[in-house]
N, C-alpha and C positions, 0 to 999 in steps of 0.2 A: 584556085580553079580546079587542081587536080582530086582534091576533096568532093569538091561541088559535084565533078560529071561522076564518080563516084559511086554517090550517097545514089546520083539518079539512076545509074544503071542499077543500081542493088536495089532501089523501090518497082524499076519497070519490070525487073525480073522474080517478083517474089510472089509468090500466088496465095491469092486468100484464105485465110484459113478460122475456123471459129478460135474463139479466143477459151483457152481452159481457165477455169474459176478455180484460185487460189485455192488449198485446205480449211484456210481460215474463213473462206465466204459461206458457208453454209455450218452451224453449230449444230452437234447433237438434240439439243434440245427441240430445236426447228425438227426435226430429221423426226423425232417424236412422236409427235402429234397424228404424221405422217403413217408413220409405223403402226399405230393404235388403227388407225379408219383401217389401212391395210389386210390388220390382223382382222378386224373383229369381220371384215368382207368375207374373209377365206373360213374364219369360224363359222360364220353363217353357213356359208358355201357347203364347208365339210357335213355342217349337222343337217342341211335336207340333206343332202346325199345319204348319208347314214340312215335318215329316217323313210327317203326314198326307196334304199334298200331293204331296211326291217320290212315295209309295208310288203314290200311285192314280196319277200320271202312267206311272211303272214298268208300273204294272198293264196301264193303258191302253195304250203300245206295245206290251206283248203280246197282247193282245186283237186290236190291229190287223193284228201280224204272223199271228197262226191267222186271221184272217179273209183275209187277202189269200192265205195258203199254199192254204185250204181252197176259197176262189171258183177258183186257181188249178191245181186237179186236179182241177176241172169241164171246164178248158177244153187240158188239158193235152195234148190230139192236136194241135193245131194250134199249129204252127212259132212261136216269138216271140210266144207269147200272154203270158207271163207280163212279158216287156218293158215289150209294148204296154201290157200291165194297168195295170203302176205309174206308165208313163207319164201316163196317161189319166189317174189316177185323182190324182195329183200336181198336176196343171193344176187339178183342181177342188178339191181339199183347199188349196191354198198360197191360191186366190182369198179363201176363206174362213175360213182360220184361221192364214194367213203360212207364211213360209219354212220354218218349222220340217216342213212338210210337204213338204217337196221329194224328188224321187223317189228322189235318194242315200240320205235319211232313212228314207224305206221300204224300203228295201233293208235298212239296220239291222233292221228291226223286223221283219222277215221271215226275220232270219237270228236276230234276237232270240228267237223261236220255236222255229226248228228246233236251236238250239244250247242255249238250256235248257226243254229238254220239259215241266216240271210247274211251274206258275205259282205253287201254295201253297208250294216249295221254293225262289223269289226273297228276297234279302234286304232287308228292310225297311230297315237300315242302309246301305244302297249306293244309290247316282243312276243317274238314265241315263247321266250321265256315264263313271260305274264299267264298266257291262256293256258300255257302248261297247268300253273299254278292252278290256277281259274278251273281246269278240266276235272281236278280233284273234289270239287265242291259238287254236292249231290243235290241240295236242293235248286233248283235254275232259280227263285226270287234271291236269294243269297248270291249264288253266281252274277245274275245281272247288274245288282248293286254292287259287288266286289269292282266288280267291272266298270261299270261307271265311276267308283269312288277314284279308283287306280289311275284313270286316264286323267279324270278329275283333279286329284290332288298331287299327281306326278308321281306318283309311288314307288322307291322302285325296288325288283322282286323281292328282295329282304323285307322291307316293309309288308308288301303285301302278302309274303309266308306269315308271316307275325299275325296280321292280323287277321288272316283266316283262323289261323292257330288257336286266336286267344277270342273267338267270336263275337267279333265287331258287330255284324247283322244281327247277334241275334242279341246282344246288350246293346244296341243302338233301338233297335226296334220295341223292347222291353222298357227303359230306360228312356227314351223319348216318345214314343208312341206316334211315330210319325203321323200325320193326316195321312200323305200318301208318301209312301218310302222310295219306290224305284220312278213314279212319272212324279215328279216334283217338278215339273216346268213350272216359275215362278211369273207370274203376270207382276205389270209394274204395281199395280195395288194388292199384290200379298208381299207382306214382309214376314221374314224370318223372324221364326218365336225362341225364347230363349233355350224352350224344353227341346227343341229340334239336336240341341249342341252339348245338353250333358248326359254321362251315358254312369250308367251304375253296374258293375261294379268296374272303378278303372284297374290296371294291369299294370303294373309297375315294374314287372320280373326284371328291364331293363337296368336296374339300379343295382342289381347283384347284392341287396341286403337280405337278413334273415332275422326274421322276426323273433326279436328278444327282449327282456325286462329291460338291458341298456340303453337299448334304444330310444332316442329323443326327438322330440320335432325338428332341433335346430340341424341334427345328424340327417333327419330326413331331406330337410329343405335344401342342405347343400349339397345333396346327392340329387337328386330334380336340377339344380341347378348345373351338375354336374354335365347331367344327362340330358339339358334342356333339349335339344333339337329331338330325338325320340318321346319326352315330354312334351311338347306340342301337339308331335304327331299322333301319340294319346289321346291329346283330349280334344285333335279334330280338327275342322275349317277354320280357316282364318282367323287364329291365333298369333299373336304374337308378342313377347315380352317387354314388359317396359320397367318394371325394378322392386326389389326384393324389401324386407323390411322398412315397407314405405310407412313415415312416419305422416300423421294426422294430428292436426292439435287445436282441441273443441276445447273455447275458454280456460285454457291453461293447461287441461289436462293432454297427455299426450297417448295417443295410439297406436300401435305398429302392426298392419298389415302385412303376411309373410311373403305375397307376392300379389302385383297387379298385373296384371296379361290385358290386351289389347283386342275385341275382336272385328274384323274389318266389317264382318258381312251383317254381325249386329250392331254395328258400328255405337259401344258402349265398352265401358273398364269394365274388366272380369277381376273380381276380386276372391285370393282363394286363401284359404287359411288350411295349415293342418293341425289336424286334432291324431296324438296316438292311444287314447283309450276310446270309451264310450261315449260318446255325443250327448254333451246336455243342454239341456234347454237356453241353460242361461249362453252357449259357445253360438247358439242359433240368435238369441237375441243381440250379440255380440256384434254377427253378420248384420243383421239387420240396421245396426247404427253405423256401421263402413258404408254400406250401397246405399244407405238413405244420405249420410255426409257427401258420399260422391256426385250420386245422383243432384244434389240442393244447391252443393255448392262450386264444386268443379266440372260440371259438360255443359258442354255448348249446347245451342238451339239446338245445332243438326244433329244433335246426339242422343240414344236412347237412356233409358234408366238402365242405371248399371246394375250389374249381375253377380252374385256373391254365390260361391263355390266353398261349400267344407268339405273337405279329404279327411276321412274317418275310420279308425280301424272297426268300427263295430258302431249299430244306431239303434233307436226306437223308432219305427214309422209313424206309432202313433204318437208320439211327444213329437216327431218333428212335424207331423198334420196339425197339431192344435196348436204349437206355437207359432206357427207359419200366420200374417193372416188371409184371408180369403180373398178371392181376386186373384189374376196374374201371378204366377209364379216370378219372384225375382230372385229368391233365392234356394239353393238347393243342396242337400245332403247327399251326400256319395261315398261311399268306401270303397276302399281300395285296397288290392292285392300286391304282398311284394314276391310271389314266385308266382309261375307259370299252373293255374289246376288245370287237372285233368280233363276233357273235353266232359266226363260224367261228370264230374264235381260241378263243371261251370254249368251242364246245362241243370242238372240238382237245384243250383240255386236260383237259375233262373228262371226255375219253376215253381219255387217258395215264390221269389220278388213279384211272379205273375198270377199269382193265388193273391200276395198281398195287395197288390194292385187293382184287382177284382172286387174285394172286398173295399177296398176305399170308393171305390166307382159304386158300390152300391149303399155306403153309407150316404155317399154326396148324395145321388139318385132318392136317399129317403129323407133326409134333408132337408132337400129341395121340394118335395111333396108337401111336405109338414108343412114349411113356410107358405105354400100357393092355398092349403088349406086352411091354414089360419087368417090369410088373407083374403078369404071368401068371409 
């Protein structure tokens, strides 16, 4: 009995309390999954913030530049007022908010202004770093496409040095011939053409080789491969790799492609080979049996004709015009540089390629005459 009244005073005196869960009832791996949704809320979290940040600082140096423009063609009669201005106003800005204010800086944000006019037309995706970049480029149709490309492809400012550098707009625009280059709003019934995506000559400097008799395709290829993510970036949108010495085997005989690439937005295999001398005809008829195999026997319904890419140190236009045949481009010749030319060298030969270009446009143009006339 004495047990009993006990047990019951030690139950009526004892107050509720939650009950703790062992070590053992909850396992790591549970805890996981957990931690994952966690993490990736707060990476969200951090990156608008981040991006919230860039914009309004964005914002802010153009604000600053229309206001420095705007104080500045109040006082615009008198000689070096606009100097004196930034000056002046630099010594008090840096006291109070650092270097970042320094008169060089407002120089930028003044020219930040006057080089993109509509502030709602800034991209949210791009830094001041970006338009820094972007402020150096003199022609605005290059500027605007730099720009749209950057925000576009996620670029970031190394990327986009590079390819100012190595001029993208103007071997894009040369090399594809855009229809329209900077408003390309794409309706559901235009699809991208193949020639939109390959660009002549490509830039390799990335590879840090140097052009010598040792040099081999296979040495090439596994330097590209090396280098793949900047070699995409090369050769542009929606790329991406799917494998190297891809082997083909048409009735016994067997074929090796050096690499087949992926592209989303022409949603077809990019088949690309390199060649290190001069391009010949029979390397082009070569192409043409890969992209017709691909094309006949490997893509789906939903898929375009594939697209075949030779990388060439050196070509004939007109052997690669005659061997090609008529109709749609499927395949295309391209060389390629393995250092960085000089911005005269690059635009030099993009002045040859655009003479040579002219000239094909007017061979077709007579052509095409002859044919309407014999068909009268």
């Amino acid at each position: 009995m004495k047990k009993q009244r006990k047990k019951s005073r030690s139950n009526q005196g004892e107050k509720p309390t939650r009950r703790a869960l062992a070590p053992s009832t909850v396992e790591p791996i549970e805890v996981h999954g957990l931690y994952e949704q966690v993490r990736a809320i707060l990476d969200e979290a951090q990156g608008r913030a981040a991006r919230s940040i860039n914009t309004e600082m964005v914002r802010a140096y153009w604000l600053i530049g229309q206001a420095i423009v705007m104080h500045e063609q109040k006082g615009k009669a008198r000689a070096g007022y606009g100097q004196r201005l930034i000056e002046l106003l630099a010594e008090r800005l840096a006291e109070e908010f650092g270097k970042g204010f320094q008169a060089r800086n407002l120089w930028w944000m003044r020219d930040f202004f006057l080089k993109f006019a509509k502030m709602n037309a800034l991209r949210s995706e791009l830094s001041w770093t970006h338009y820094r970049l972007l402020l150096r480029v003199e022609n605005p149709d290059a500027r605007a496409f730099y720009e749209q490309e950057a925000a576009g492809q996620n670029w970031s400012t190394r990327e986009l040095e590079r390819q100012i550098t190595t001029l993208f707009f103007e071997r894009a625009a040369l090399s594809q011939q855009k229809r329209v280059m900077l408003n390309r709003v794409r309706t559901g019934a235009e699809k991208y053409a193949a020639e939109d995506f390959v660009k002549d000559p490509y830039v390799l400097e990335f590879l840090h080789l140097k052009e010598a008799p040792g040099l081999n395709e296979s040495q090439l290829e596994t330097a590209l491969l090396n280098h793949l993510q900047e070699f995409l970036l090369e050769l542009g949108k929606g790329f991406s790799f799917v494998s190297r010495q891809q082997r083909i085997t048409i009735d016994g005989d067997h074929f090796y492609i050096d690499m087949v690439l992926y592209n989303r937005l022409l949603r077809c295999f990019v088949l690309v080979d390199l060649k290190m001398g001069k391009l010949m005809h029979q390397d082009i008829g070569q192409m043409l049996l890969y992209t017709n195999y691909y094309t006949r026997a490997l893509r789906e319904e939903w898929e375009n004709p594939a697209v075949g890419i030779l990388l060439c140190a050196d070509k004939n236009d007109a052997v690669v015009r005659y061997t090609l045949p008529e109709g749609p481009q499927q395949v295309f010749a391209s060389r390629y540089r393995l250092y960085l030319p000089s911005p005269e060298e690059l635009e030099a030969e993009l002045r040859r390629e655009q003479a040579a270009w002219a000239q094909r446009r007017r061979l077709q143009e007579a052509e095409g005459r002859g044919t309407r006339e014999s068909d009268k």
